[in-house]
Residue, then its C-alpha position, 0 to 999 in steps of 0.5 A: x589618767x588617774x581615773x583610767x588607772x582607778x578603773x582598771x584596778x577596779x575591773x581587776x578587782x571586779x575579775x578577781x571576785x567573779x573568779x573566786x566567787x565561781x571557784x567557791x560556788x565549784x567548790x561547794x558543789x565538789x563538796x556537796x557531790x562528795x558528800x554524796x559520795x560519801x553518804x551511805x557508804x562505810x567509814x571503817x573500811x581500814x579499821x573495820x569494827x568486825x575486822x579481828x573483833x570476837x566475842x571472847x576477846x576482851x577488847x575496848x574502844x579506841x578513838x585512834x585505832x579501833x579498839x585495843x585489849x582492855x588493860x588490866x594494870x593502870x600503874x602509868x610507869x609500866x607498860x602491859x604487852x598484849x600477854x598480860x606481862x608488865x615491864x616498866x616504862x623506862x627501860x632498865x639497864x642491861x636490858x635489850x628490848x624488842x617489840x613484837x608487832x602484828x595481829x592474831x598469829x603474834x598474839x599466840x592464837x593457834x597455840x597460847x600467849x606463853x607460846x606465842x612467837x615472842x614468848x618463845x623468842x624470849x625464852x631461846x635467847x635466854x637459853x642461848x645467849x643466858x651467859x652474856x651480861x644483857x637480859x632479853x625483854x621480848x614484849x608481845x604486841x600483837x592484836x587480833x586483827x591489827x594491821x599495819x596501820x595499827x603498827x604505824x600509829x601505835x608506834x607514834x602515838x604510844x610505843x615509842x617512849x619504850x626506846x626499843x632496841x629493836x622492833x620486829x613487825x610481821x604484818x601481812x594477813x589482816x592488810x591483805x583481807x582488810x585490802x579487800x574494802x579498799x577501792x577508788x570511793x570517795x570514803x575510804x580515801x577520806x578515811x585514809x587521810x584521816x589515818x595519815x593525819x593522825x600517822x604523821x602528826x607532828x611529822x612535816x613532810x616534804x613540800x608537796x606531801x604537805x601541799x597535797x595534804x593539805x589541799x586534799x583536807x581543805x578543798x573539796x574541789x581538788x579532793x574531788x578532782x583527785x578522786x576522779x582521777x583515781x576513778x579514771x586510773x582504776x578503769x584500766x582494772x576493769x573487766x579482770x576476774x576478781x582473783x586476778x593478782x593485778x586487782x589484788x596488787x592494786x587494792x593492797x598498794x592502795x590500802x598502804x601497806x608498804x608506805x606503813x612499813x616504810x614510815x614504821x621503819x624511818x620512824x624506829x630508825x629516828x628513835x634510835x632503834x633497829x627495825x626487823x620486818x618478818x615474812x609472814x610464813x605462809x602455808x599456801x600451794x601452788x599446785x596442791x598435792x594430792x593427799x593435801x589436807x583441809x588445813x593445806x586446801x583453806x590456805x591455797x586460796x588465790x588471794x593468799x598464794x598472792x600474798x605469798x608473792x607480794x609480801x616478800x617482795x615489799x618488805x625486800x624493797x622497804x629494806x632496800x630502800x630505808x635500812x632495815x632488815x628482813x627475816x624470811x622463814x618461808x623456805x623452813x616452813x616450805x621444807x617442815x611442810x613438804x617433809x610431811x604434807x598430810x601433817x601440815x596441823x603440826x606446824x599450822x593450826x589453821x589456814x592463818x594462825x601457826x601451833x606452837x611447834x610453828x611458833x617454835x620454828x619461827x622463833x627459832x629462825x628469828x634468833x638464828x637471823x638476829x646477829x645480822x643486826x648491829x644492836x644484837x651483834x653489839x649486845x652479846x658481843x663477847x659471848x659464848x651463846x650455848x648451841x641453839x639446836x640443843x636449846x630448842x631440843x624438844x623444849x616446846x611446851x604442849x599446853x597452857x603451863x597456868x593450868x596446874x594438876x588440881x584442874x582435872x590432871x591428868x585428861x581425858x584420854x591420856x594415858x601412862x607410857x608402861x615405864x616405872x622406876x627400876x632403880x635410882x642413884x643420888x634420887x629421892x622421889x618424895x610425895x607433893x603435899x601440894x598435889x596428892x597422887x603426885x611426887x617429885x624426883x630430885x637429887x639427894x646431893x645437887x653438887x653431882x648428877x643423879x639417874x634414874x632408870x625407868x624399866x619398859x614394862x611393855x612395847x611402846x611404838x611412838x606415834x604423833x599426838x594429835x597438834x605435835x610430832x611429839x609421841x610422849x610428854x612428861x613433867x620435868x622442872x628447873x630454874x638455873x642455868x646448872x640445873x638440867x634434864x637429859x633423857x637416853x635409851x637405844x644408845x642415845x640422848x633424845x631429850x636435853x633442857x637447861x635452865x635458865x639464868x636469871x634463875x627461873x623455875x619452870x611452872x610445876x604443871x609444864x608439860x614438855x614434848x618427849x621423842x621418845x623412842x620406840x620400845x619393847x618389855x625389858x628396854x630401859x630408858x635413863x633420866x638424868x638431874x643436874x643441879x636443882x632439876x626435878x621431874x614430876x611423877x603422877x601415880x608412879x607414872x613419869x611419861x604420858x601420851x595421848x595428848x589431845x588438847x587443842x592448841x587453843x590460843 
């Protein structure tokens, strides 16, 4: 009996060897066949090395997430947000701050990055809110073509230690075009393991999502079965037009666009933090006017009235689903849009990127959306936040405010509006040693007001400049909340900007945008000054028009 026994064990044994023997050898095949899948066909499907790369960004390589901008401060306890602020690590108090992740349009191309969306976000809470205790730090950490697995990764590998109190994500644009590489192929699903890895490190997961990673990585068999599979489901797709919004909702689930959004949000939350996600404020129309321009027509493409739909409708559900919340500017957009279709350029500087009158439109609709979320509720609860409205009042800058008037001020084509002083009251205007040809107008005595009359000396009829609504631009500058410059003629106020508390001056060279009102000889137009306010004057001069300046990034 024992020999019997002996030699069934043996003959199990000998079944058992055979049969891991086999599954080896069908294992070394399914590697050697997705070796072959793999081979000739591009590892960087999702971070593709041209994907936001320009010769005129600054950018280097980064072993996780592509590339990244070079960093210009190297102190390891402050932090460098894509603007070039710095901010220390470790969060001062007092301080609520947000993190703005996204690609190119958060960046602040099609405008600059002093008026980008955070940079304006920044700038209007204070003004709103600049009577409360707290101090907004809004850091810009947007990429040129960074997408949501970007967002994903850096928030784990490199956001986190900043304890934000809120992160704002307005990822769309770069998933759907980098949504285009994915597809069934060996390669991109080996890629996107590869992100996962990296994505969840020291995240557990559930048991199945372990086991399936797992296995996935280690064995090449089921890897393979599992690509066939995929291959089978996809069959269903084919034979369906390129543009057909089935393949694209196919290829954008599958490049992992809402699972990032989802891991990003549960990943926040753990932290402590809110998350926001923003719909993408996309231009594209369905069906196109007629008098629709060339900005309007580029962005109307197929692939982007699809991702005017889908968006929405995943960031809808990830709020659902896992506690954060969703801002959606589209309808303002929509309705600034069909208000004036022909000049959509005010508001978009291209099909994708926005100008700053677009920045400032999201900005704005970001802060009207804010108080919804409990941190900021309990952050300025007990406030008194100033009207936004007359915060935002024509406060948009026109052009980069670094470049200063000993850079060729003013440009080409720029041209005085014919008003000249007429007479003053508690104003001294007084030279720049600084800036030859041009003088500065302040209060003789900052406790009360002073005026300023400004004479017509010739018809003026407002018309648009060519990136804004706005007909006129001038100078003026202040720092603290008690200085303030008012503008009035025919009867009304059509120009009011605070500053700020903390006290912050202006830069001497900010031009802002002017509704100024049509005009014959004679009118007059009153300038006011409260506090420490000031108002640049070049030649006598104090209002231009014919502003041409690209809104440039």
């Amino acid at each position: 009996m024992a020999v019997r026994g002996g030699r069934r064990w043996l003959f199990v044994l000998c079944v058992v060897l055979v049969n891991v023997a086999l599954f080896a050898l069908l294992d070394w095949g399914a590697g050697l066949i997705l070796a072959h899948l793999e081979g000739g066909e591009p590892q960087t499907r999702i971070f593709n090395a041209e994907n936001g790369r320009d010769a005129g960004f600054v950018v280097q390589y980064d072993e996780h997430l592509g590339y990244r901008l070079v960093r210009h401060d190297a102190d390891p306890s402050r932090f460098e947000d894509s603007a070039g602020k710095t901010v220390p690590v470790a969060k001062a108090p007092g301080v609520y701050r947000i993190l703005c992740l996204g690609g190119s349009t958060t960046y602040g191309v099609g405008a600059d990055k002093t008026n980008s969306f955070p940079a304006q976000l920044e700038d209007l809470l204070t003004r709103v809110y600049g009577g409360c205790k707290v101090r907004f730090e809004v850091l810009n950490l947007g990429v040129m073509g960074y997408h949501s697995w970007h967002s994903r990764i850096r928030f784990r590998t490199e956001l986190a230690k900043l304890k934000p109190d809120l992160v704002i994500a307005m990822d769309a644009v770069n998933d759907l075009a980098a949504s285009t590489l994915a597809d069934d192929s060996a390669a991109f699903a080996k890629e996107k393991n590869k992100l996962l890895s990296l994505a969840n490190a020291g995240r557990q997961g559930g048991f199945l999502e372990r086991t399936d990673r797992y296995l996935d990585t280690h064995v090449s068999l089921y890897a393979l079965v599992k690509r066939f599979a995929a291959k089978v489901g996809g069959l269903a797709g084919q034979g369906r037009k390129a543009d057909d919004p089935a393949i694209f909702r196919k290829k954008i689930e599958l490049f992992g666009y809402r699972d990032n959004m989802k891991a990003l949000a549960d990943m926040v939350r753990k932290d402590g933090g809110e998350f926001v996600l923003v719909d993408y404020p996309w231009l594209a129309m369905d069906p196109l006017p007629g008098n629709a321009p060339k900005v309007v027509r580029d962005a109307s493409t197929p692939l982007y009235r699809f991702g005017k739909t889908y968006f929405p409708e995943a960031n809808a559900a990830v709020a659902r689903q896992d506690g954060a919340f969703v801002l959606n500017p589209q309808p303002d957009f929509d309705a600034a849009v069909a208000a004036d279709v022909a000049r959509a350029g005010q508001y978009y500087f291209d099909e994708i990127h926005l100008t700053k009158l677009g920045n400032q439109l999201l900005a704005r609709d970001i802060a009207a959306g804010l108080p919804a979320v409990p941190s900021f509720a309990r952050a300025v609860a007990g406030c008194s936040p100033a009207e936004p409205e007359a915060a935002l009042a024509n406060a948009v800058k026109l052009d980069d405010p670094r470049v200063d008037f000993k850079n060729g001020w003013p440009r080409p084509g720029e041209t005085a509006v014919p008003l000249a002083v007429a007479a003053t009251d508690n104003v001294v205007i007084g030279q720049s040693d600084d800036y030859p040809g041009h003088a500065v107008a302040r209060c003789l005595d900052p406790a009360r007001p002073g005026a300023i009359t400004l004479r017509a000396g010739a018809a003026f009829a407002p018309r648009p400049m060519a990136h804004t609504r706005y007909p006129a631009f001038w100078y003026p500058r202040l720092a603290c909340a008690a200085d303030r410059v008012e503008a009035e003629a025919a009867g009304r106020t059509f120009f009011t900007l605070a500053g700020v508390t903390p006290c912050r001056f202006t830069d001497v060279s900010a031009r802002f945008g002017l509704d100024l009102p049509a005009l014959v000889a004679g009118d007059a137009m009153t300038v006011r000054l409260f506090g420490h306010a000031q108002l640049w004057l070049t030649n006598g001069n104090p209002v231009f028009t014919g502003d041409v300046t690209s809104p440039g990034y």
